[in-house]
Steps between C-alpha positions, in 0.01 A plus 500: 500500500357238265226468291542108487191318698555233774256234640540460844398159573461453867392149623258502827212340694257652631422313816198516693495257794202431486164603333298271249666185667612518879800588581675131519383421188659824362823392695546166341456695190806737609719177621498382140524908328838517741650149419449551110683892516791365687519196318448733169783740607767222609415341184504782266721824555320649223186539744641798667307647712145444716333768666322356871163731484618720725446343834749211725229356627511312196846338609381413837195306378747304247787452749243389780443176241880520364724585757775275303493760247527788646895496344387506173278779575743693664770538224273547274363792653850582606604477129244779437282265268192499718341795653345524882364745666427792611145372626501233756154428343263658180262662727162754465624834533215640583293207744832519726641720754761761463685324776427154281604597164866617680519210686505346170789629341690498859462147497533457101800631543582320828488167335683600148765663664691124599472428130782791417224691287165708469298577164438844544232526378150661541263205422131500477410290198120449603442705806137621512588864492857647657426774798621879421821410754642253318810672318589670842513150605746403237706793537550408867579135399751636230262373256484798180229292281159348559385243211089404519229385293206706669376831600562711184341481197661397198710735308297613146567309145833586342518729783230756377403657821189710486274731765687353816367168392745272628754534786803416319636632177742133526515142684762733677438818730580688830314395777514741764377445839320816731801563662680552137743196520505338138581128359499459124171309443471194275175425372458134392246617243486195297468309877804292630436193290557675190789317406395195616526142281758616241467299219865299336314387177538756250187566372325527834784709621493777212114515558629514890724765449290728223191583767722512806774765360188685352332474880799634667590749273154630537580610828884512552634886550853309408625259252603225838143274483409292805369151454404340812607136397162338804209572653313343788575146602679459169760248478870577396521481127815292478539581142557848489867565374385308186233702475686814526776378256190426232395886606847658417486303176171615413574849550917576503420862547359464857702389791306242669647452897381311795500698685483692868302735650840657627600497093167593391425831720913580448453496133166687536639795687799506255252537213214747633540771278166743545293636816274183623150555677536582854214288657427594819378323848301187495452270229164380532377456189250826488541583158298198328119392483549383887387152444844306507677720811466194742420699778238306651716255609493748796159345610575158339511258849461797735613270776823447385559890503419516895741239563737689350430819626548341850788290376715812393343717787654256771840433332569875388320710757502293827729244529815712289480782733420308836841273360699815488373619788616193664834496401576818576469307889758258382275235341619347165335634181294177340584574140490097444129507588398809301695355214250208536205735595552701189564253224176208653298871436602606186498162336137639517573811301495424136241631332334196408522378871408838676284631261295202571461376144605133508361184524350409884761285569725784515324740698464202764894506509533821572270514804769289658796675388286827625472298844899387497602857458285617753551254752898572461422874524252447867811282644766809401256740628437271835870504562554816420259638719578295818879661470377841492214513744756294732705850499276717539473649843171436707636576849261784516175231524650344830307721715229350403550194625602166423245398322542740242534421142679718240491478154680723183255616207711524184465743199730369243348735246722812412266740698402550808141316561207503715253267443280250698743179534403158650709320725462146649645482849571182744410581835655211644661145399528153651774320323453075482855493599352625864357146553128703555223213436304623158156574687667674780728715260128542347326595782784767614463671130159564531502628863758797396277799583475787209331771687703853608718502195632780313681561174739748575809656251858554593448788671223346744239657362155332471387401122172394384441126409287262436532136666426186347537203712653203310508239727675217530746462226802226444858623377853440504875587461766399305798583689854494291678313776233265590162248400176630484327684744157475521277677726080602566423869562269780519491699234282813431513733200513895581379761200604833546583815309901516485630892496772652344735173491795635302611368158720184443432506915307376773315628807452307799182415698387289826191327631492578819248397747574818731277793447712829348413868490258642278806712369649398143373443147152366572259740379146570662252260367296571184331322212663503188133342435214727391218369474389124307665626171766775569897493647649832607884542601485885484720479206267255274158419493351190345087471426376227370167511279214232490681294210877484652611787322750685689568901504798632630556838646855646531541749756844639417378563144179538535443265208172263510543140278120373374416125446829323592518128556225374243612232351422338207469154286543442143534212268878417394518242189880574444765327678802494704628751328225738377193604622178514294188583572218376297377770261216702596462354860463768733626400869344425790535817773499452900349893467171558572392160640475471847768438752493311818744754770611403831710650763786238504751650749496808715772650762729770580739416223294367219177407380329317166197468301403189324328483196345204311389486183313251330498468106360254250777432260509272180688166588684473227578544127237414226520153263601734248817648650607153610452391187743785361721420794550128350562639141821741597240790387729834570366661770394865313328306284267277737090541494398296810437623813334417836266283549105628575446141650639468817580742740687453895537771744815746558487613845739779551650518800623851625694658810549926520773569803601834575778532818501789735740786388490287153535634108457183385132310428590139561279245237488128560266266239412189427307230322466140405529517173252251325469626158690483204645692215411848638740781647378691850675833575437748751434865374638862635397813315727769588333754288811675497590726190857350333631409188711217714533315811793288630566171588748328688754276322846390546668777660286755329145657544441489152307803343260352252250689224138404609405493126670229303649542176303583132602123405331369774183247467460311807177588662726415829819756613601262755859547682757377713537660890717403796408714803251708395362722245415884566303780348621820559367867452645817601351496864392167484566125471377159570758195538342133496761249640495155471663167631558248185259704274685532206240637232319812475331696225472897529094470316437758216182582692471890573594448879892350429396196705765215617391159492659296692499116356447201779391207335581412156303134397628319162522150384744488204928606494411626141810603304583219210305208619210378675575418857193499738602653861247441740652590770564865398059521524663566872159355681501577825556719811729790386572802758659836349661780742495906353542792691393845375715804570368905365752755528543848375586469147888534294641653833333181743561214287791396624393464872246331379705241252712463855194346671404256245852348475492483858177337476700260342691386813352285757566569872704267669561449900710308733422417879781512706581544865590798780872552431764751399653534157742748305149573279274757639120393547418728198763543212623452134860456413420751233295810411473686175320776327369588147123566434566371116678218611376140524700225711534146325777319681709437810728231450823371535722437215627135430886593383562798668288451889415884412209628604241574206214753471294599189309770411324626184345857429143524432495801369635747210729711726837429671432413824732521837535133690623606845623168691621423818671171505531241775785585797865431326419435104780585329590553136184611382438495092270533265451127295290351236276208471747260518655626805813591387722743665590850347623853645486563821177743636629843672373464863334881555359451841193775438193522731631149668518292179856396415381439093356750293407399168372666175268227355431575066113470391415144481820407625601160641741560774650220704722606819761259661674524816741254669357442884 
């Protein structure tokens, strides 16, 4: 070992596609960045080496403009002087999916792998905070570092660490992960710009070289000193081997190098000498005064966030497994169109796109990439669906006529479901193609009779529905083999409660107009309705008091909740990226002014309340906190507030459903939002003793402190949530779930309430400049979807944690016809068990064709997976994230399951099987 110090130069970009300018204007940018480094390395060997920020997406948006250089690129990366990969793009760990941020480096790798090399790399320069999973999802991508810029604080001067005080002893550590897999961490603490703009003329260069050593050194555990030679946007300094030669001359008794990442973390490991810090879980920046963490982003653009909820929903956990499903009847896997899918929907994941703090122009981009993916996703799904319901046998529905009209309800979630689904039926078609005259084909429509029809299941028995006549309605197919088909019908829409329909499965139904036995699953009538205010399943029982407030009564625990679903306004004169609420403004409360309740919906299945509130809110900010706005004044630091002038009205808009034979309180809200710079949030005391709570994340439900560290001086606590956050006692527990709800805040208010944010109104990016964003005042109608789910404490959690990801999934259905089919009327190619166990993914592997299911453990404790595969897999293994294939799995056959698996705490584990 050597005492001798070396600079490790490393030359980058940091490219955001788009954020203070849209994202062409940020591409025209990158055209002319990629031209000058390849003209800069053919021209000058001396320039050896260019590191591509982590993400190929970055090639595809160059090569899309240059396609004739695409040579050039190639052998350079081939020669090992640029770097690509492991990300396909830079995204937000913790505003995307589990499924998302693997999709990512699947498809990073995907498109580096042609180019004869991947930078292996853990890279997450600016990321907003890295979830507690990440260095298990290295590991499994035979990735052993992780370097960032965020989420710990910065180590202590000249290294003195004191009372805990910082994180890290060094820039480097141990980052371990809950399930104990560890990376060596890289902090950049002097950010990744810090050797940006070397200097060649001497003078400049020795005042260069004096602070930066000095600022390294501060930090450095070993004598090998990164300098990240870039920063965002920056342009390729072209001039860089001079100014390293002028650094060597300078100081002959440090070896400047430019440098790799590959070099730098070899050289690292080569020279660690003492124990580093073992930092442990997320990095999320809890350790500081709270007011630069970023994490409001979360409710930056709300909108954007239930787009993508139900972007990744219908790519990962409907149209994946109905795929699969699919081809295990023959049917080609469409990895071409996922491919597609996937990258139009993460081109929406960086953080400055997702976390909804850029300019308007490029939030109004993504709504159509959000749309693109989607619309790709419905059209896999359609197809898929139309295979499988075509094989399903629905012979048994023939005796009840020929009129009869079957249909398949679909659970792709990873449990079995019941739930009230909604299916839209024709009852009859007239194709044009028949020569029918328009009226007449009219006419015949609306003489089809509704009356003596009943819903039956595929057993014949009766099932309770509600009918809703749709009319007249125009439609048409697209057959493969020939034009258009178009055709009038009569359509009607049936709601109904849909029982026991097995996981990653279906259950079949009919409408038949013949009347049935009383025999089957149709219960004797009674009202889940009690009353004008009250809902009563036998298990739960809602009561709503005279100003909307809700209290919740859990039979299995005997647990009562007080005074959920108030909500609450307050002023916000941050930004995009941090709320702030003006000082000494106390909010405005929904509690304790009256509430106008309604019975909105009442039958054997379900029922609702309505609630409307009225308040009088503040329309905007003051003159003052514009002002401030217009001179960059840091948010912290801000006096204005909202105006006393003006006021409009917030009229809260509230549904309570609870479903026969339910756990789950079903909340639907919404407003037109015509007010700005204020924050509305709905409240949920739990008053539930704990230290903690959990909330989901990427594959994790993180365990979080409810108290935030001694550094911390943000009035605010808020944080990041996927699914759902949960309070949990010994015997007790209270689960909020949410659909595109990304921000909570556990309040420090005696009664460990969650609030839950929905509407987030600013008018300014913030960050280094002044850009006014309008659009992010997000005026008006805005609908939000939560469900809430007690349970029984530590030992029921993870039931309940299994409802709200189902919540997640939408139903989907498929009419078909009476026929036969290899498929029984109710079945799943698959069944498993584990009660710590969450599913993620059913899909089929693009190299291999295998067969690919993940799981990840909730909990602390090893837990069994016991999984019956579909008829004649073969060569089942255990894999990793990026599907590859490893030791074969012993085949035990026990209790019917031919896999038996011991899953680690907090363990990832992916199983393929060739089918």
């Amino acid at each position: 070992m050597t005492n001798r110090t070396t600079a490790h130069i490393i030359s980058h970009t940091h490219w955001d596609r788009e954020w203070y300018l849209p994202y062409e204007k940020h591409h025209a940018r990158l055209i002319a960045l990629m031209d000058t480094l390849l003209d800069t390395m053919a021209a000058d060997p001396a320039y050896k080496s260019f590191f591509l920020d982590g993400q190929t997406i970055i090639m595809e948006d160059y090569l899309q403009v240059r396609p004739e250089r695409r040579g050039e690129l190639e052998a350079l990366i081939a020669a090992g002087r640029i770097g690509i990969g492991p990300w396909y793009i830079l995204q937000d760990a913790f505003l995307t999916s589990s499924e998302a941020n693997v999709r990512n480096m699947q498809i990073g790798h995907r498109d580096a792998k042609p180019y004869g090399t991947i930078a292996k790399v853990g890279y997450f320069p600016d990321t907003f905070g890295i979830v507690g999973q990440a260095p298990q999802l290295m590991k499994q991508s035979g990735i052993d570092n992780a370097l960032f810029g965020r989420g710990v604080k910065p180590t202590g001067f000249n290294n003195q660490v004191a009372d805990s005080e910082y994180e890290s002893s060094f820039s480097e550590l141990i980052w371990e992960g809950p399930d104990g897999s560890r990376v060596l961490g890289i902090l950049f603490a002097n950010w990744y710009s810090n050797g940006n703009e070397v200097p060649v003329d001497e003078e400049e260069a020795r005042d260069y070289w004096t602070r930066k050593l000095d600022d390294a050194r501060r930090y450095a555990s070993t004598g090998e000193l990164l300098y990240m030679n870039g920063c965002d946007h920056q342009p390729i300094q072209t001039d860089l081997p001079s100014a390293i030669r002028k650094a060597k001359e300078l100081y002959p008794d440090i070896d400047f190098v430019h440098s790799s990442f590959e070099e730098y973390l070899a050289a690292v490991r080569s020279s660690l000498s003492g124990d580093l810090s073992v930092v442990r879980g997320e990095l999320r920046s809890q350790r500081t005064d709270g007011w630069s963490t970023l994490v409001n982003t979360a409710s930056a653009r709300v909108y954007l966030k239930q787009m993508n909820q139900r972007g990744q929903a219908i790519l990962e956990r409907t149209a994946e497994p109905l795929a699969a499903m699919a081809h295990l009847l023959g049917t080609p896997y469409p990895h071409h169109l996922f491919v597609y899918a996937w990258k139009t929907l993460m081109q929406n994941h960086p953080h400055d796109s997702i976390c909804g703090c850029s300019v308007d122009e490029v939030h109004r981009e993504m709504v159509t990439r959000f749309d693109k993916s989607r619309h790709m996703a419905e059209s896999i799904v359609q197809d898929s669906l139309a295979t499988i319901v075509s094989g399903i046998d629905t012979s048994r529905f023939a005796e009840f006529g020929d009129d009869a009209l079957p249909f398949a309800v679909f659970n792709t979630s990873g449990w079995e479901r019941s739930g009230v689904a909604t299916v839209e039926l024709d009852v009859t078609r007239l194709y044009f193609r028949d020569g029918v005259p328009l009226p007449e084909m009219n006419r015949r429509m609306e003489a089809i009779s509704l009356e003596s029809r009943t819903l039956v299941n595929e057993l014949g028995q009766p099932v309770a529905c509600e009918l809703e006549d749709l009319g007249l309605q125009f439609g048409y197919d697209l057959p493969d083999d020939k034009f258009r088909q178009p055709y009038m019908s009569r359509r009607v829409k049936l709601t109904f409660r849909a029982s026991g329909v097995p996981a990653l499965g279906w259950r079949s139904y009919a409408w038949v107009r013949e009347t049935v036995s009383e025999a089957g699953e149709s219960k004797p009538d009674f009202s889940i309705l009690q009353g004008e205010r009250a809902l009563d399943n036998g298990l739960l029982r809602v009561e709503l008091a005279e100003d909307g407030s809700m209290t919740l009564y859990d039979a299995a625990s005997g647990r009562t909740y007080r005074d959920l679903l108030v909500f609450e306004d307050a002023g916000d004169i941050g930004n995009e990226y941090m709320f702030r609420q003006p000082a000494g403004e106390s909010a405005i409360l929904t509690k304790g002014k009256p509430a106008v309740i309604s019975v909105a919906e009442n039958n054997t299945f379900r029922a609702s309340l309505s609630i409307v509130h009225e308040l009088d809110i503040p329309a905007c900010g003051d003159d003052l906190f514009e002002k401030e706005k217009r001179e960059a004044v840091y948010f912290p630091d801000r006096l204005g507030g909202r105006t006393k002038e003006r006021t409009v009205k917030l009229v809260i808009r509230a549904l309570v459903t609870l479903e026969r034979d339910s756990r789950e309180v079903g909340i639907q809200v919404s407003f037109n939002n015509e007010a700005k710079d204020h924050r509305v949030r709905a409240l949920f005391p739990t008053d539930i003793q704990a230290s903690h709570h959990y909330a989901d994340s990427v594959f994790e439900a993180a365990k979080r402190d409810n108290e935030p560290a001694a550094e911390w001086r943000n009035p605010s606590n808020c944080q990041h949530q996927q699914a759902f956050v949960d309070v949990s006692g010994e015997a007790e527990g209270l689960v909020v779930s949410n659909l595109g709800l990304s921000e909570y805040e556990l309040l420090r208010d005696g009664r460990n309430t969650i609030a839950v944010t929905l509407l987030r109104a600013v008018g300014e990016l913030g960050d280094w400049g002044v850009f006014p964003t309008p659009e992010a005042q997000c005026l008006g109608e805005h609908s939000f979807a939560m469900s809430l789910f007690p349970h029984d404490g530590e030992s029921g959690r993870f039931q309940a944690y299994a409802k709200a990801y189902q919540a997640q999934t939408e139903w989907q259905s498929a009419q078909t016809g009476v026929h036969g089919g290899k498929l029984e009327p109710a079945a799943s190619p698959l069944t498993w068990t584990g009660e710590a166990l969450a599913f993620s993914s059913m899909k089929i592997a693009e190299e291999s064709g295998d067969l690919m299911l993940r799981w990840f453990n909730m909990g602390g404790e090893p837990e069994a997976l016991r999984l019956r595969l579909p008829e004649g897999a073969a060569q089942t293994y255990v894999s990793d994230i990026l599907e590859r294939h490893s030791d074969e799995v012993a085949v035990p056959g026990e209790q019917g399951y031919n896999v038996v698996l011991n899953v680690r705490p907090f363990e990832i584990l992916t199983v393929g099987c060739r089918v």
